[in-house]
N, C-alpha and C positions, 0 to 999 in steps of 0.2 A: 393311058389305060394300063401297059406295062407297069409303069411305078404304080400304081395302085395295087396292083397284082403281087405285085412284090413287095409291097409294104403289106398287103393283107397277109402274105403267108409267112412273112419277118414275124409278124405278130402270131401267127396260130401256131407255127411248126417250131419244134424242139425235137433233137436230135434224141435218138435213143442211147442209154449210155451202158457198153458193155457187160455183158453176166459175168460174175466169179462164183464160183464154188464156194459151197457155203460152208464156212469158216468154223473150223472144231473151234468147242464151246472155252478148247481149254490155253484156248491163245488170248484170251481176255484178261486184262490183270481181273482179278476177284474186285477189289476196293473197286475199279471204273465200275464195273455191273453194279455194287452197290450205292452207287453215284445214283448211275441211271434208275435205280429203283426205286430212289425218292423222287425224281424228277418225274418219273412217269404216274406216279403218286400223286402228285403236283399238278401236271398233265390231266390228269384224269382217263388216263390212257385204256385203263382198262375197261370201265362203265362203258365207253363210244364204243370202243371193239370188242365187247361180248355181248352177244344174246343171252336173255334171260334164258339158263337151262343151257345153254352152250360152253363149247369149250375155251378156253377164257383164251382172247387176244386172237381169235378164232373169226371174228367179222360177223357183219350179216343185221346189224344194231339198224332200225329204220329212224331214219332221220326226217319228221315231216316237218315241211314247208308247204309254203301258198305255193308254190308250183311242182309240185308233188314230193314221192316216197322218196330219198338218197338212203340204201344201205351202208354202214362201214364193211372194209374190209377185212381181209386176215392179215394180221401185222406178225405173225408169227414165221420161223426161217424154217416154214414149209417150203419147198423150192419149187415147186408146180403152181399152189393156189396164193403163195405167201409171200414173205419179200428174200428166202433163203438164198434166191441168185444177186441181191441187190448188193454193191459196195455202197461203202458209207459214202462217198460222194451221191451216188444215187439216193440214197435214204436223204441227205442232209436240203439236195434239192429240192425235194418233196414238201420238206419242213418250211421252207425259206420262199418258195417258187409256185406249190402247189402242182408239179407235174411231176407224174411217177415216171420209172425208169423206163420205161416205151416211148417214153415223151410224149404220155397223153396227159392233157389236163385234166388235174384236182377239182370237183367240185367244193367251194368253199363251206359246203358242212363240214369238212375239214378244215380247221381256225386258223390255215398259215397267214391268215393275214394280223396273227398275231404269233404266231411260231417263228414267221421270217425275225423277231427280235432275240432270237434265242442264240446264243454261242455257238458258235463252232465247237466248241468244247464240251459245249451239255449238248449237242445235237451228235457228238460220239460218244458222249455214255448213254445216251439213250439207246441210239445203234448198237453198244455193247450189250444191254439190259435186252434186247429185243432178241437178239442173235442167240443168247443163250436161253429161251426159252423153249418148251416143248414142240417140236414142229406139229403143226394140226393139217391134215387136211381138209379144207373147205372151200370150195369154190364160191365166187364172189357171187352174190344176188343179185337180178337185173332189177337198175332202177324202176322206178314208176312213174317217169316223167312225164308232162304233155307236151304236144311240140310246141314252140321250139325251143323249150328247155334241155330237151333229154337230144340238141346236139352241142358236142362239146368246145366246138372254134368260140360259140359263143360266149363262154368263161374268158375267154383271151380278151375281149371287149372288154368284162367286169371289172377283169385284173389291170388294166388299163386305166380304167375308169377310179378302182378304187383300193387298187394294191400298192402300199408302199413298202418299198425295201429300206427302211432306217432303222436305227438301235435306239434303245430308249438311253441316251443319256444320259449319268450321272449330275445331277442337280447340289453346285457346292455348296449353296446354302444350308441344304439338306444334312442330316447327318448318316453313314452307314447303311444304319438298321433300313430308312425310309427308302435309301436307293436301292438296297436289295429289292425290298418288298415291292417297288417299282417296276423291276424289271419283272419280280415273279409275274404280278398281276395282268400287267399290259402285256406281256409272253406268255411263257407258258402255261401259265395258272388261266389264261385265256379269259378274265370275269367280264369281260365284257359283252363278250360273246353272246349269255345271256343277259346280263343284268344293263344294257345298254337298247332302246328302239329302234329297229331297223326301215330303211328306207322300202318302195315298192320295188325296188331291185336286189333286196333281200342284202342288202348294205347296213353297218354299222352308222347311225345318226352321228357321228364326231361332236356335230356343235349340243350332242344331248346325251353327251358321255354317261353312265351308269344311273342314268336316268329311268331307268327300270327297262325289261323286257319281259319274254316267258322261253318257257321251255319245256316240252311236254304237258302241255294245257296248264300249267302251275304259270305263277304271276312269278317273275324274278322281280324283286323288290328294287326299287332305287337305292342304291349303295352313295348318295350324295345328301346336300342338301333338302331335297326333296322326299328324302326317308319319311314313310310312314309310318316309323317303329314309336310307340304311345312315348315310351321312354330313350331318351339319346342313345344311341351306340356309344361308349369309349371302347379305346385300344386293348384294354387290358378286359372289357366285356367277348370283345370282336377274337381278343387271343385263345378263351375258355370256352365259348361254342366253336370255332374252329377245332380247339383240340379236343374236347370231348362230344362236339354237338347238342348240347343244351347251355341257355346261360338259365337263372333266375328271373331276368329281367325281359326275358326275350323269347324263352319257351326252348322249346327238340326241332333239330334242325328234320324239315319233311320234304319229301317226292324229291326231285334232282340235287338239292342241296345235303339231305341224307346221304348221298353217295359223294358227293365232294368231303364232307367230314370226315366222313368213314375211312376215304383215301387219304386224308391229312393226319390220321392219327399216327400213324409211324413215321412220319416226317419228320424231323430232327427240330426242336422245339425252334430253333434260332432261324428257322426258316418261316415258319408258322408265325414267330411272334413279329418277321420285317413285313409281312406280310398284311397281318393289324395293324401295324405299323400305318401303312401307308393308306387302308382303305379307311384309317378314320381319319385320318388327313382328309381325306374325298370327301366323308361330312362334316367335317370342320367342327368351330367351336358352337353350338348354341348361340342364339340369341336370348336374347332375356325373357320376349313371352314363350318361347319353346322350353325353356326351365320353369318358367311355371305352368304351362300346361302338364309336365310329366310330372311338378308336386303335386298335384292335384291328381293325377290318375292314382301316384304311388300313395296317398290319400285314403283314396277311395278304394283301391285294390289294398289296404290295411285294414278295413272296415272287418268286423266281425260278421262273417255270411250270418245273411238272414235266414229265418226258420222256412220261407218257403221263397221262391224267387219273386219278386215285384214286375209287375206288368204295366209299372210306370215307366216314362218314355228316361231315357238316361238323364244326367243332369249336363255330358257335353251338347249330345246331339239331340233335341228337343223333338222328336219324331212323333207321330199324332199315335197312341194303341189302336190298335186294330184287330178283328177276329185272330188274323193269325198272327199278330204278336200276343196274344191269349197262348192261342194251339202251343207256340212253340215255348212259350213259360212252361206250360204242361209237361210238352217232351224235355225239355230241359231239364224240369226237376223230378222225372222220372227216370233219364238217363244221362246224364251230364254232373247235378250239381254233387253226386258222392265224390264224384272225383275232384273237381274242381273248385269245391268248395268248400275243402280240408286243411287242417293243420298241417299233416304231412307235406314236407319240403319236393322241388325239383328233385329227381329225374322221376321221382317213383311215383307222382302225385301230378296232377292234370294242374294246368298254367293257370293262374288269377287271369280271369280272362278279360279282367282291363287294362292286364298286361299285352294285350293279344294283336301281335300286327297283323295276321292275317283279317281278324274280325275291323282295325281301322285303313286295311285295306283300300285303294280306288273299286276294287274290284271282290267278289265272293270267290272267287276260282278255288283258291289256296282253303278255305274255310270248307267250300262244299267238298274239296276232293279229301279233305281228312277225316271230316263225316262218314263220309261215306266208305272210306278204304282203312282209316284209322293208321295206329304205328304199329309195326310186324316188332315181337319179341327176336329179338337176334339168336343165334344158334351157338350155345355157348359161352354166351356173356348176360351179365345182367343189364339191365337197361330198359328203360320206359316203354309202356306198351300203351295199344288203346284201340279198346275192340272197334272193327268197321262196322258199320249199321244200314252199308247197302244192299244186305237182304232181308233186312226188316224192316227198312221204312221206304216209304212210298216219295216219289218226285218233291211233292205237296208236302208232307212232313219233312222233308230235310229245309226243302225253301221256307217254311213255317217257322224252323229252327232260326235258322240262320236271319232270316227276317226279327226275330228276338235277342238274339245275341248282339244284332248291331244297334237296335235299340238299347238296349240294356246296358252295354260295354261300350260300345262303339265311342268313337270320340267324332264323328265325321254324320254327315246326313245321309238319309235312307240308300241300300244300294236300287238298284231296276232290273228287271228281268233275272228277278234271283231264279227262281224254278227252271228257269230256261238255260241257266249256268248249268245247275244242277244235271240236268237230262244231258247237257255238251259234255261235261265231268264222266258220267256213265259211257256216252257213246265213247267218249277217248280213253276209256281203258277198255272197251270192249276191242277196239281198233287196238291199242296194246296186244293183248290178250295173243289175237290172233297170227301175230306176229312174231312170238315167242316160241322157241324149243321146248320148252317145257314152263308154261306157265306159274307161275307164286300166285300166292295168294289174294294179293296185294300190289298193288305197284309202287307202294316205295321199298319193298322188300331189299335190302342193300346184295351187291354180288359177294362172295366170299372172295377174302381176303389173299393175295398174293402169297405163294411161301417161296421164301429166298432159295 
């Protein structure tokens, strides 16, 4: 009974690791901070630790899961609410270990089980990058957990069960570029996180690697094989919606993917492009009917729009018309087809929408939530808009819509329980909403930009 006791608390207890005084800003070389402030870029450090309306790096972000609310922290070197007492070894455990300097356990909304891959050395510029920003005071928000999630020895089990400490190594076959972008992804760039199925332990699937997930009621798309995208990913498509967030082929990057772009654009191109690099590695080359299935869309999305939309079933997906495949031809070509079904090129023109992954989707999620919420104009920049229509159309007409689009575009058979997407879409931004410091408009609304 002893060894058990003492194996259990081997496993739960971590020692806590002493406070220092938080380190003037101006013992940092300058180049390391701006290291770190691509990395954190990359990271996506800022989107998780700031509330919408909040002060940025400030904490307070709700993180839902099937077992309830995780807020982020404040990562800023406040030294009350923040990490201003932590030494970089404290911070760097955190990254690698998931237990902050008290030696309490990281809940793994926190991604170190993808952070433990990151350097020593980018795990102290990021420490640089963090120390030198504004102290915030903000005290940390109590989770929302049920029992016996919200006790924490129970993470030591998880971490046990599903934490490993390895580096992503280099692959000689590979060249450079692709082990860079290797380590970015599977690290700090953390894509798995979402775009990977999670087990009922709230674990990463491994044997079902970037096999899609979601993340704030949005569908993360499979980034493999199994890509839903009408038309193939290549590298150099994967490189120009990461740096700008639109391709041609592919459409405006929306909801949490908007804010991953938006942080990749001051990136240092050569990071961005190992990056492509490696996730089109992840979908590999085509096969031969998947090349012509996208001749055939790219075809079809060449067509000369028609003078009024057709209420014939598509020619991929052979769908029976129905009342509201009528209704939503209607709203379609009452508010949809000026936009989309224009001469006018990408950004400033709505997507050929038989270009449209969300519409050949598994799922309506990503479809009903841009309906209904649209793209926010940015503040300052030009850039693709598209008005929301969740206060002008009703449940019924948006699943009416969307019931036409997949007919129409779609390349895949009918979705089910569209309307009942739609009403989960509204309630999960209404749950947003109330979460927030100061509400947007919108919920892909991007956060403002970092200034050096």
């Amino acid at each position: 009974m002893l060894l058990i006791i003492g194996a259990s608390l081997a496993l739960v207890w971590r020692p806590a690791i002493e406070t220092i005084d938080p380190p003037a800003r101006q013992s940092f070389d300058p180049e390391l901070v701006k290291r770190g402030r691509q990395l954190a870029a990359i990271g996506n450090c800022t989107d998780c630790h700031t509330v919408r309306g909040g002060e940025q790096l400030a904490g307070g972000m709700p993180v839902r899961t099937p077992f309830g609310t995780v807020y982020s922290t404040n990562i800023t070197p406040d030294p009350e609410t923040g990490i201003g007492h932590w030494s970089e070894a404290a911070f760097r455990r955190a990254m690698n270990s998931g237990v902050d300097r008290a030696g309490q356990h990281l809940y793994p909304t926190f991604p170190y089980d993808h952070f433990t891959h990151v350097t020593n050395q980018d795990d102290g510029a990021l420490y640089a990058y963090l120390m030198t920003r504004r102290p915030v005071h903000a005290p940390a928000r109590q989770n929302q957990l049920s029992f016996p999630f919200d006790q924490r020895p129970l993470i030591a089990a998880w971490k046990l069960l599903y934490l490993r400490h390895d580096e992503v190594r280099p692959d000689s076959s590979k060249n450079s570029e692709w082990n860079r972008g290797a380590y970015l992804v599977e690290g700090l760039a953390h894509c798995g996180a979402c775009h990977t199925p999670r087990n009922a332990f709230g674990a990463e699937r491994k044997e079902a690697a970037f096999g899609g997930g979601e993340a704030d009621n949005w569908l993360a798309y499979a980034i493999n094989v199994q890509s839903p995208a009408p038309v193939p990913w290549t590298e150099q498509a994967l490189f120009t919606y990461l740096r700008r967030g639109w391709h041609p082929d592919h459409g405006v990057a929306r909801g949490p993917m908007a804010q991953v772009v938006s942080n990749l654009s001051p990136v240092d191109a050569d990071d961005v492009r190992a990056i492509a690099t490696y996730v089109a590695g992840l979908f590999g080359s085509p096969a031969s009917d998947r090349i012509r299935s996208a001749e055939a869309v790219r075809t079809e999305a060449n067509k000369a729009p028609t003078a009024a939309p057709q209420t014939s079933a598509s020619i991929f997906a052979p769908n029976a018309v129905s009342p509201a495949t009528n209704t939503g031809a209607a709203i379609y070509a009452a508010a949809c087809a000026s936009c989309h079904e224009t001469s006018r090129p990408l950004p400033y023109a709505g997507l050929n929408l038989h270009l449209s992954t969300a519409i050949s989707a598994p799922d309506p999620r990503n479809a009903a939530n841009t309906i209904l919420y649209g793209l926010p104009a940015l503040d300052d920049e030009r850039s693709p808009i598209m008005p929301g229509f969740a206060p002008s159309m009703t449940d019924a007409q948006v699943g009416a819509l969307l019931i036409y689009l997949r007919a129409h575009f779609g390349h895949e058979p009918a979705w089910s329980k569209v309307e009942q997407t739609v009403a989960q879409a509204r309630q999960a931004q209404a749950a947003f909403l109330q979460t927030s410091a100061d509400p947007p408009n919108i919920a892909t609304e991007p956060l403002p930009r970092d200034k050096p």
